[in-house]
Each structure stands twice: as structure tokens, then as C-alpha cells.
C-alpha positions in Angstrom: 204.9 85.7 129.4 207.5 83.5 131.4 211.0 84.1 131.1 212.9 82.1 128.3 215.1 79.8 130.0 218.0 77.5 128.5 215.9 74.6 129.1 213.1 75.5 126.6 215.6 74.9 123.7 216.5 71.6 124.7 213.3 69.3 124.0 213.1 70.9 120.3 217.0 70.3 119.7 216.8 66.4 121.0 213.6 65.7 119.0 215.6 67.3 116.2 218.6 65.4 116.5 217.0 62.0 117.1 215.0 62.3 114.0 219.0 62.5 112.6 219.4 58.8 114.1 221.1 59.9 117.1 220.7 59.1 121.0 220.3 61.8 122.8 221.3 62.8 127.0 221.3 66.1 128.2 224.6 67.2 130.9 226.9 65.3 130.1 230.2 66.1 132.0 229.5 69.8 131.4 227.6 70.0 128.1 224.5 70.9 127.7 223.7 68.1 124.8 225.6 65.2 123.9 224.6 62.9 121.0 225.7 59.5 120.0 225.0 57.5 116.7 225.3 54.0 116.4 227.5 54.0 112.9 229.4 57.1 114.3 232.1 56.7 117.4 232.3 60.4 117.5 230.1 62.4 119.4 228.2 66.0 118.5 227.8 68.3 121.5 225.5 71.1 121.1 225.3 74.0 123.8 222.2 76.0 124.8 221.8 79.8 125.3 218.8 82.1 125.1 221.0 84.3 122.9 224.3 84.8 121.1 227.0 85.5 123.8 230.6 85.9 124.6 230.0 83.0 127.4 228.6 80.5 124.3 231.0 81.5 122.2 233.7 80.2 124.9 231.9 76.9 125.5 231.3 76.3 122.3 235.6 76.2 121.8 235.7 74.4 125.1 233.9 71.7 123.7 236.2 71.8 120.1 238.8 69.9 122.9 236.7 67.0 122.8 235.2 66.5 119.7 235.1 68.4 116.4 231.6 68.3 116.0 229.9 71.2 118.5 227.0 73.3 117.4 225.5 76.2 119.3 221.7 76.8 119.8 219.7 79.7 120.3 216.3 80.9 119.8 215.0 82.4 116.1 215.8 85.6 115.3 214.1 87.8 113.0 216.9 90.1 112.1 218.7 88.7 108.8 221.9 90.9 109.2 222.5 89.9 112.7 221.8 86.4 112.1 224.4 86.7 109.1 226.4 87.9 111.0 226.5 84.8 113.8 226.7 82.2 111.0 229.7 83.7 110.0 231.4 84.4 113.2 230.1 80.6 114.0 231.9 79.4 110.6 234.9 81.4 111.3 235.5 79.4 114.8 234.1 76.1 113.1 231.0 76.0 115.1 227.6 75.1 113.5 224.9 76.9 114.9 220.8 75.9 115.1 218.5 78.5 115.8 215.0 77.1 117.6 211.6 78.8 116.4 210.0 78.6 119.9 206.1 78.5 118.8 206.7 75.3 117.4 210.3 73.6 118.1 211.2 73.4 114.9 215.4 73.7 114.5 216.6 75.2 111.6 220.3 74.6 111.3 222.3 77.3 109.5 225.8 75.7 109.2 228.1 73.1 110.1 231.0 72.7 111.9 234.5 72.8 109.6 237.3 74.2 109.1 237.2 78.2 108.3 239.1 79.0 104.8 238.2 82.7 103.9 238.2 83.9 100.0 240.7 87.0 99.4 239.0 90.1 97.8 242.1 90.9 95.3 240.3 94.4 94.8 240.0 95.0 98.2 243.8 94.0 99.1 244.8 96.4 96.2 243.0 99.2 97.5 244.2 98.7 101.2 248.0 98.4 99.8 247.6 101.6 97.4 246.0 103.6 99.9 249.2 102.6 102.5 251.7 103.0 99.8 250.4 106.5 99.0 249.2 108.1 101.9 252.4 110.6 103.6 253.4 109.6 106.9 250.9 108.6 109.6 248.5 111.8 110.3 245.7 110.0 111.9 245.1 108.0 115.3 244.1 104.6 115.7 240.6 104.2 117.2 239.7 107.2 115.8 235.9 107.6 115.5 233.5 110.5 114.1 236.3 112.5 112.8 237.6 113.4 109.5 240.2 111.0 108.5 243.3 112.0 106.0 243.6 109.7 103.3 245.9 109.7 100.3 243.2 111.1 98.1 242.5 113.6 100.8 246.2 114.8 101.3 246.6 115.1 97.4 243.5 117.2 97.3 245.1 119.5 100.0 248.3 119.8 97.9 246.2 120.8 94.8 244.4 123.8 97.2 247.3 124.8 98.8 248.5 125.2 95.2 245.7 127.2 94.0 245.8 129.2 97.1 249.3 130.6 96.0 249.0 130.5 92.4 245.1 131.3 91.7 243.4 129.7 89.5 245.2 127.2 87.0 245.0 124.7 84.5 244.6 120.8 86.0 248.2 120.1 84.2 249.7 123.2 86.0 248.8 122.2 89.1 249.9 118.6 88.2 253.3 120.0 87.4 253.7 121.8 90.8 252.6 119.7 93.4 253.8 116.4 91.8 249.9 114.4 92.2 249.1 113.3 88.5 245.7 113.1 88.9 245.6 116.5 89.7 242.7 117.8 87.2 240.3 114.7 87.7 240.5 115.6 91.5 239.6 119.1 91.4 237.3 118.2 88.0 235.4 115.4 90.5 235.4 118.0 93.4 234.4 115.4 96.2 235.0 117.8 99.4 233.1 120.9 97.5 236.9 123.2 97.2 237.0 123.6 93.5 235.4 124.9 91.0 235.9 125.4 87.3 235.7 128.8 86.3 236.6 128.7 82.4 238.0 125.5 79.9 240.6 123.7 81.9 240.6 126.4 84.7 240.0 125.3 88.2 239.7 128.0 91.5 239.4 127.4 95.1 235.4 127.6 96.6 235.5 129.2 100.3 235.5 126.3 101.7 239.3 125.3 99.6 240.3 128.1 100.8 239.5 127.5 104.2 240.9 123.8 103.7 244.3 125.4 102.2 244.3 127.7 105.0 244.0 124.7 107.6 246.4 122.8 106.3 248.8 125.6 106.8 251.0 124.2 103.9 251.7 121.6 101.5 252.8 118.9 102.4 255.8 118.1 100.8 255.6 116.7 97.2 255.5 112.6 96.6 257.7 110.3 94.7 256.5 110.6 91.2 256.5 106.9 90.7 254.2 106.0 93.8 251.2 104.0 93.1 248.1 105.0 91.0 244.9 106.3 92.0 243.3 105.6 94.9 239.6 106.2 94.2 237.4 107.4 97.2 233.9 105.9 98.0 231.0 106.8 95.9 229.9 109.5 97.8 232.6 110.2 100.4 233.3 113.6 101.5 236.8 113.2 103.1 236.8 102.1 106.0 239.5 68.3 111.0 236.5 67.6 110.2 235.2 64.0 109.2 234.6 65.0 105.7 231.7 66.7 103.8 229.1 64.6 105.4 226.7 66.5 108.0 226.7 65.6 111.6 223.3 67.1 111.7 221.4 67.2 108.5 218.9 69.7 107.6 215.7 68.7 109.0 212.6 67.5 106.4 210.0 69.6 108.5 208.6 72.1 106.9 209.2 75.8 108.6 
């Protein structure tokens, strides 16, 4: 099978775009595609790589200089995360992107190019301020990777073990009391690193492997401001992250795929 070359995309991308109404020419001072419509003084550029790349990425903003209206093409791709993941990256930079099914030519396009206006997850800003607010000091490194990571939930768990390890075992509201974390009982009652255990009604002990934690940790750290922030849950599971308006440049083609 011959190597896929730039040039294969561009005969499926011009037939697209002239069934749009436009005139097509190919290398035009530097871009790979440059189309014209009679109704339209502006022009649409579209650039051409065999894959998604930090070079087409580049041109494709290059070409933002000249005209607001640049797509990026590419060849079909069968993965639906990684293509996703392009249409948003391509959004984000205002960028449309066209993906070319080579067997046949026909362009699909997947978005257009606009201005980028990303919706806020309230939930998740709340989560990433608690979770700042709460944790004590700054005990990991950034870049960090395969490694256990100390979050507030994790450092209040520690202060709960290092408290059973002096006291034994105790009621939730004991240990509450003592280390200053209020949700004391529903951490050791939840048990997400495997160190507690309940051993009668409202009594909580340290498993071996709290008492190896508590032991780790040397000591507790020392006790938080009362009035800090609420909970900060861990993951299910864890066991420690101008354009010209709303019209198209390049409407979706009537082919069928």
C-alpha cells in the first residue's frame, strides 16, 4: 500500500468545498487550500496533514492572521475519544476541522471555526477550592506521577490514625474531639485506605496497615481551624485529579457516509 501523502486529501476537500459554491486553488501564498465564494469577500483556508500534529496545529493559527475562517484536514479516524479529543482542542483555538474517509473522499466536517467560550463546572470549581482551602501546607510535588498523593481527606485520615494509635480504640466523636476533623467517624466508618475498623457500636481501631500509616506519618499533623471548609469527598473508589455570525463557511455535506 503506497504511502499516504498530503496530496491525497486534497481532491476530496476541493470537490467537497465546491459542492459548498466555492472556487477552489490549491497553494496559495503558503496555504495548502484557499477558497473563494462569489457572495462572500472573505476567504476559507483549509490546511492538509496526514495526521493531527503540532506543525498543523501552528499553521492552522498562522493562517487565523489572514482570515477567520481556517479548517484543518486529516484523514478518518476510527478512534471516537481521540477524535473527541481534536474537535475540542480544534474548537478551543477556533479552528474547524474535516476529517477525509479515504476509500471514498467523502469529508465529514466536525466543527467550525468560532470563537471558544468554555461552560464552568460549578461542582468541579467547588471541589478544586475546598480541597485547596483544606489541605495543610504543600506536602506534594508538582509533576508528580505514580505516587501517592496527600490530599485533605488523606491528611485528616492520618490525624484520625495517629489518634487511635495513642489513644486505642475510640468512639468517632472522641476522635472528632481530639484531632479537630469533624468528619471524623464517617472517615474511619467509610474506611477508604483499609486502616480502620469497627470493633463494637461506635468503636473504631486501627487495621495493620493504620498502624503502619500512623507510624509513617511519624505524627499528627497539627490540628486545623475548626471553621475550614466542609467535606471534601474522595473518588468513588480511590484509595489515597470574530466570526461572521452563525452561518457556516462550510456546511455539512448532503452525501451520505
Amino acid at each position: 500500500m503506497a504511502k499516504l501523502r498530503e496530496t491525497d486529501l486534497y481532491a476530496p476537500v476541493k470537490v467537497f468545498l465546491q459542492a459548498q459554491g466555492y472556487e477552489v486553488k490549491a497553494e496559495v501564498a503558503g496555504a495548502d487550500v484557499m477558497a473563494m465564494r462569489a457572495d462572500d469577500p472573505h476567504p476559507v483556508i483549509v490546511e492538509l496533514k496526514t495526521g493531527m500534529t503540532l506543525a498543523l496545529l501552528q499553521q492552522g493559527i498562522a493562517r487565523q492572521s489572514v482570515t477567520d475562517f481556517v479548517y484543518l484536514a486529516i484523514p478518518a479516524m476510527r478512534g471516537r475519544k481521540q477524535l473527541a479529543a481534536h474537535v475540542a482542542l480544534c474548537r478551543r483555538l477556533g479552528l474547524g476541522l474535516l476529517t477525509v474517509r479515504l476509500r471514498d473522499g467523502f469529508v465529514t466536517p466536525h466543527c467550525d471555526p468560532g470563537p471558544y467560550a468554555p461552560r464552568k463546572s460549578r461542582p468541579r470549581q467547588g471541589r478544586l477550592l475546598k480541597e485547596f482551602q483544606m489541605r495543610q501546607g504543600d506536602p506534594n510535588t508538582g509533576g508528580s506521577n505514580r505516587v501517592t498523593l496527600v490530599t485533605a481527606y488523606r491528611q485528616d485520615a492520618l490525624r484520625c490514625a495517629a489518634q487511635l494509635a495513642q489513644a486505642g480504640p475510640s468512639k468517632g466523636a472522641e476522635v472528632a474531639r481530639a484531632t479537630g476533623v469533624p468528619r471524623a467517624t464517617r472517615i474511619m466508618r467509610d474506611d477508604h485506605y483499609g486502616w480502620f475498623e469497627k470493633v463494637s457500636t461506635g468503636i473504631y481501631a486501627l487495621t495493620e496497615a493504620g498502624q503502619a500509616a500512623a507510624a509513617q506519618a511519624g505524627q499528627a499533623p497539627s490540628v486545623p481551624d475548626p471553621s475550614a471548609p466542609g467535606d471534601v469527598v474522595p473518588e468513588a473508589g480511590s484509595h489515597s485529579a470574530n466570526t461572521k455570525g452563525a452561518r457556516s463557511k462550510a456546511p455539512r455535506s448532503k452525501a451520505s457516509g
